[in-house]
Backbone as CSV, one residue per row, in Angstrom:
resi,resn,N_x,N_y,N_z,CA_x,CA_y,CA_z,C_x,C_y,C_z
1,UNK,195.716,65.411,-78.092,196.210,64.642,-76.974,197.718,64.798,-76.870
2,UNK,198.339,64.406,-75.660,199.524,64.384,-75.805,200.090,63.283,-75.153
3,UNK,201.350,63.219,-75.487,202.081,61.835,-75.636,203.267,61.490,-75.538
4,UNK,204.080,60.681,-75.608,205.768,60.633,-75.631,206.471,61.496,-76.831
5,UNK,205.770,61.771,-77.840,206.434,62.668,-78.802,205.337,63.909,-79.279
6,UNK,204.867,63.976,-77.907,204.353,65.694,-77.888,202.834,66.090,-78.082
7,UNK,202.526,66.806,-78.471,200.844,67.306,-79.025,200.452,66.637,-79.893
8,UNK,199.457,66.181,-80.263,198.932,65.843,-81.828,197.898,66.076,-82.116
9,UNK,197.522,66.555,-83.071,196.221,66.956,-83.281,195.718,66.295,-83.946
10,UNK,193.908,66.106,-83.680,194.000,64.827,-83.884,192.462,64.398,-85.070
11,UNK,192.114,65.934,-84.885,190.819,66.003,-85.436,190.643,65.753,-87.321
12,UNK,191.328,67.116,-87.838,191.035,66.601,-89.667,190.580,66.868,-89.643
13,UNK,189.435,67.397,-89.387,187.980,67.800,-89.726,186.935,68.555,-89.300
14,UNK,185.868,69.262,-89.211,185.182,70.739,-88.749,185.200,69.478,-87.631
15,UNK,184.861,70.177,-86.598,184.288,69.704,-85.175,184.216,70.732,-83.951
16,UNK,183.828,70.206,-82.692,183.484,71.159,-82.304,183.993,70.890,-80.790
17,UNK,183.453,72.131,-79.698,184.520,72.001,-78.503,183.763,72.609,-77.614
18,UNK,183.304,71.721,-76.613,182.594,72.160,-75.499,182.956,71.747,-73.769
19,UNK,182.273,72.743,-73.484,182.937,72.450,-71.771,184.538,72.006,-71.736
20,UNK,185.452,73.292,-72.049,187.061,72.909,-72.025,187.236,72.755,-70.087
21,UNK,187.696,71.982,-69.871,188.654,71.471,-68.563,189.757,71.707,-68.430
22,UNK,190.343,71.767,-67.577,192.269,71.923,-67.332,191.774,72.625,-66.082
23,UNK,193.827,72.625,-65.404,193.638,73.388,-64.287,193.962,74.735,-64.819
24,UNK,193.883,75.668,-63.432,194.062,77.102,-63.764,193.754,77.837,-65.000
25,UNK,192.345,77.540,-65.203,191.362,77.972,-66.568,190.159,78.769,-65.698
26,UNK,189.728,80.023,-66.309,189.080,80.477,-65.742,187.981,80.656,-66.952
27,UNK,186.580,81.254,-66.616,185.589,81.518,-67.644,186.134,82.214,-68.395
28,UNK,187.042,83.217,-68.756,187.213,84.087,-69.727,188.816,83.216,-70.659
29,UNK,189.067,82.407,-70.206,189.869,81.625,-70.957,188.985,80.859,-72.298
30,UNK,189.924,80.765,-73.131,189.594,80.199,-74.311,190.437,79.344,-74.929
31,UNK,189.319,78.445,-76.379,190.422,77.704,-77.191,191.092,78.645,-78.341
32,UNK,192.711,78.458,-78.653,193.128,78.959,-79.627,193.018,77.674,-80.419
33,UNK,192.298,77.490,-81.938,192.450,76.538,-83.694,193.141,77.427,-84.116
34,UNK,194.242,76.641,-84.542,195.216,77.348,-85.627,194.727,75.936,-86.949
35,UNK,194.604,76.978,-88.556,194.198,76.281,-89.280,195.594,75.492,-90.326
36,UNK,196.683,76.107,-89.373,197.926,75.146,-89.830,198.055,74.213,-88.860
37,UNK,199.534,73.346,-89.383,199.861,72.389,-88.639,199.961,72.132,-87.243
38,UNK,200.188,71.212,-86.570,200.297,71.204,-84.945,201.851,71.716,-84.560
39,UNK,201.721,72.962,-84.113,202.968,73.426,-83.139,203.715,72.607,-82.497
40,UNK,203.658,72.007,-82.075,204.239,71.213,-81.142,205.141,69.942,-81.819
41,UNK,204.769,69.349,-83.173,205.482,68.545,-83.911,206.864,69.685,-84.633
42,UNK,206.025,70.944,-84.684,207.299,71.622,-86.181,208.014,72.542,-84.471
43,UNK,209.444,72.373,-84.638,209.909,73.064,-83.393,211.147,73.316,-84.189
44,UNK,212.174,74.152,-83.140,213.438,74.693,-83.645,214.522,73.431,-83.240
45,UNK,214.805,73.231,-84.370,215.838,71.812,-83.581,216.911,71.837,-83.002
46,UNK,217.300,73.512,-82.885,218.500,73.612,-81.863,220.348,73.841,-82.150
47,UNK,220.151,73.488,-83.929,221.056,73.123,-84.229,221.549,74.553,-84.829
48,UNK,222.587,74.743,-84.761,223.290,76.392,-85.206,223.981,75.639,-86.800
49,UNK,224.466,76.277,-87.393,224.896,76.501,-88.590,226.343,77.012,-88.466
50,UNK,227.297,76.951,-89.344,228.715,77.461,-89.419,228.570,78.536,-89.258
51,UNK,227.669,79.648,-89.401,227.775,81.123,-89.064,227.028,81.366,-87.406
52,UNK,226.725,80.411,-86.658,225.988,80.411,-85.497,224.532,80.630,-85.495
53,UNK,223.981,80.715,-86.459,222.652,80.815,-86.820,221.597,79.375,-87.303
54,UNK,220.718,79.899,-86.385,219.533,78.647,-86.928,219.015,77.739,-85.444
55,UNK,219.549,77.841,-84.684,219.264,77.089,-83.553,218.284,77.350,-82.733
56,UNK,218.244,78.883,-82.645,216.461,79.705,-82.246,215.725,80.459,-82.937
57,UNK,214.893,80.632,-83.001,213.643,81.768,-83.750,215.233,83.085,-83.940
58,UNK,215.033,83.884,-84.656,215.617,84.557,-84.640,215.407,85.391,-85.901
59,UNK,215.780,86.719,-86.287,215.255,87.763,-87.428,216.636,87.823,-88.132
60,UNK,217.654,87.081,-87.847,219.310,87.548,-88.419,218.988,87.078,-90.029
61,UNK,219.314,87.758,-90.769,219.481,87.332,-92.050,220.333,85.990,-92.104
62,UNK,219.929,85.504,-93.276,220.548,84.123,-93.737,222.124,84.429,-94.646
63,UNK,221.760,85.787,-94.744,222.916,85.821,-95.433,224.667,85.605,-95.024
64,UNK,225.103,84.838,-95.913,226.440,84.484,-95.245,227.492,85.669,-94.900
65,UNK,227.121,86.749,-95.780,228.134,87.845,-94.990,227.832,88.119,-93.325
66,UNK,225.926,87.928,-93.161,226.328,88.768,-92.238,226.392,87.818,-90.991
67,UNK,226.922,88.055,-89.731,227.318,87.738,-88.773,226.909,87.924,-87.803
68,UNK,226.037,86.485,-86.845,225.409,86.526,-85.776,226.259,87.360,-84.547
69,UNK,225.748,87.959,-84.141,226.379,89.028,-82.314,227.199,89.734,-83.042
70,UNK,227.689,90.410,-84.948,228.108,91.535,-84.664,227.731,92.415,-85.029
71,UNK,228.136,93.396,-84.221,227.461,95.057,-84.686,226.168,95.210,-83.779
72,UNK,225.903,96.547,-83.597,224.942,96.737,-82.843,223.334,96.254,-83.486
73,UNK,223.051,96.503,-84.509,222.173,95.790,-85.301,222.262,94.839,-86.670
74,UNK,222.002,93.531,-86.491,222.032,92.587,-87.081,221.508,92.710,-87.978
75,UNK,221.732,92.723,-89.805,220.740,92.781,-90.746,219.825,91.752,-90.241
76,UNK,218.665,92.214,-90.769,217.519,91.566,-90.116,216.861,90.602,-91.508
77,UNK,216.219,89.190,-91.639,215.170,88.323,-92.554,214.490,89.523,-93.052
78,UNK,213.945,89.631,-94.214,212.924,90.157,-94.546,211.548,89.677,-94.413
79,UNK,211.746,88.040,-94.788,210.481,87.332,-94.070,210.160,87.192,-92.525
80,UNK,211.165,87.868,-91.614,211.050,87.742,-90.386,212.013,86.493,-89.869
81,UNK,211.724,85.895,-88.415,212.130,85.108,-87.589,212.068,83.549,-88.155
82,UNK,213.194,82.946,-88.012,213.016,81.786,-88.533,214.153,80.847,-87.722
83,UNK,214.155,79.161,-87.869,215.136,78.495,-87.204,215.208,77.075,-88.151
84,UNK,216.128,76.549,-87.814,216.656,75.092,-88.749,215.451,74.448,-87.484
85,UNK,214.670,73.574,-88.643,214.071,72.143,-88.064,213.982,71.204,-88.552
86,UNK,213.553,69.759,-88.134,213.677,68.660,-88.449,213.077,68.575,-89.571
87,UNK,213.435,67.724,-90.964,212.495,68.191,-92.324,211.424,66.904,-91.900
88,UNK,210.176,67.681,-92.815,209.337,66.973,-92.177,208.025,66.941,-91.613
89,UNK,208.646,67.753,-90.611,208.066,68.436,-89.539,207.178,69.674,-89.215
90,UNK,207.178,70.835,-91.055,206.448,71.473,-90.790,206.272,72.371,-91.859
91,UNK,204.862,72.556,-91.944,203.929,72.767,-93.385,205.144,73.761,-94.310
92,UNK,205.611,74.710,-93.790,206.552,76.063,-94.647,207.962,75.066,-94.786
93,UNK,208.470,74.481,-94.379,209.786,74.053,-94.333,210.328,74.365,-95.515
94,UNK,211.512,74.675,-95.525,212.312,74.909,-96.815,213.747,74.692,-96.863
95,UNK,214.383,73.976,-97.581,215.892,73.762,-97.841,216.773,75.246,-97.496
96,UNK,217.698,75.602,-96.917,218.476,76.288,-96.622,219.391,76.565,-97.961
97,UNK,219.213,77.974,-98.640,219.964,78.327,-99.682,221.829,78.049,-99.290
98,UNK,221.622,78.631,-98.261,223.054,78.693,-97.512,224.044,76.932,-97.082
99,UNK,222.987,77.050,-96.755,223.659,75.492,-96.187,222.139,74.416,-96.122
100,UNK,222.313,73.507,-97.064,221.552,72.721,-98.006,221.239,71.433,-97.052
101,UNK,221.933,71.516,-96.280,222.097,70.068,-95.140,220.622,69.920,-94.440
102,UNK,220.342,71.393,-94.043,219.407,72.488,-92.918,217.969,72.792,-93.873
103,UNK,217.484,72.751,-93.094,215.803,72.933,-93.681,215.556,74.060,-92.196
104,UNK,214.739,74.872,-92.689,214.002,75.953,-92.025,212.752,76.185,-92.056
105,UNK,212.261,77.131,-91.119,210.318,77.485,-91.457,210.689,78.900,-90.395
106,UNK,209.569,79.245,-90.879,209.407,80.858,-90.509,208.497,80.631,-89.614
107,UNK,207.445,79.532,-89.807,205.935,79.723,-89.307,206.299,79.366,-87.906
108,UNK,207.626,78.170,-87.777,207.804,77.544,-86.102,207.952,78.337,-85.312
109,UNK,208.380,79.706,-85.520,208.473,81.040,-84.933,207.160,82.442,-84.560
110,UNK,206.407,81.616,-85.516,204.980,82.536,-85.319,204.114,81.631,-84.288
111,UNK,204.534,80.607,-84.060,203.904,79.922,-82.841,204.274,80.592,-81.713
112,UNK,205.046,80.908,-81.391,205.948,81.407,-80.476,205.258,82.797,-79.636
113,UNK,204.760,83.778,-80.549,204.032,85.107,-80.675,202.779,84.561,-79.255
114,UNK,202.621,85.911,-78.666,201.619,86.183,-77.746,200.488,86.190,-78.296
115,UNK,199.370,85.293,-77.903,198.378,85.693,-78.755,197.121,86.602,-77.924
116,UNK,196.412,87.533,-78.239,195.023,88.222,-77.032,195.867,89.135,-76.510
């Protein structure tokens, strides 16, 4: 359902899903279950970091040498795309080696991905 503070999921438990409704759904539309947390609670909180990093999904390394917008290619995460979010908020979260204030997740960024 959704609500003043977003999606929630609400189930916990096997269940099941018939005759989906909404507008602009056609027969070949479907449900996506993700068997992690609800997307919609774990988000990017927007907030940048002293090196300008962390505020969107993004692949820039965490590392403090390197430097968001310079050079034509940005060392890149090895774990991929990631952003500062609210702690809390979402199953991977992890304290920021760099700056300890900041909690991150990789996964708030794999929501993001096209899915089909």
């Amino acid at each position: 359902f959704f609500d003043d503070l977003g999606w929630s999921c609400v189930s916990g438990r096997p269940c099941n899903v018939t005759d989906l409704l909404g507008f602009h759904l056609s027969e070949n539309d479907g449900l996506f279950v993700r068997e992690d947390g609800c997307p919609r609670r774990c988000r990017c909180q927007g907030v940048a970091d002293a090196y300008s990093k962390g505020s969107q999904c993004s692949e820039i390394s965490q590392d403090p040498t390197v430097q968001a917008g310079v050079g034509l290619t940005d060392a890149k995460d090895p774990r991929g795309a990631w952003c500062y979010v609210e702690p809390g908020q979402c199953s991977d979260e992890e304290q920021s080696m760099v700056f300890p204030q900041h909690f991150l997740s990789y996964k708030v960024c794999s929501y993001l991905v096209e899915v089909g």
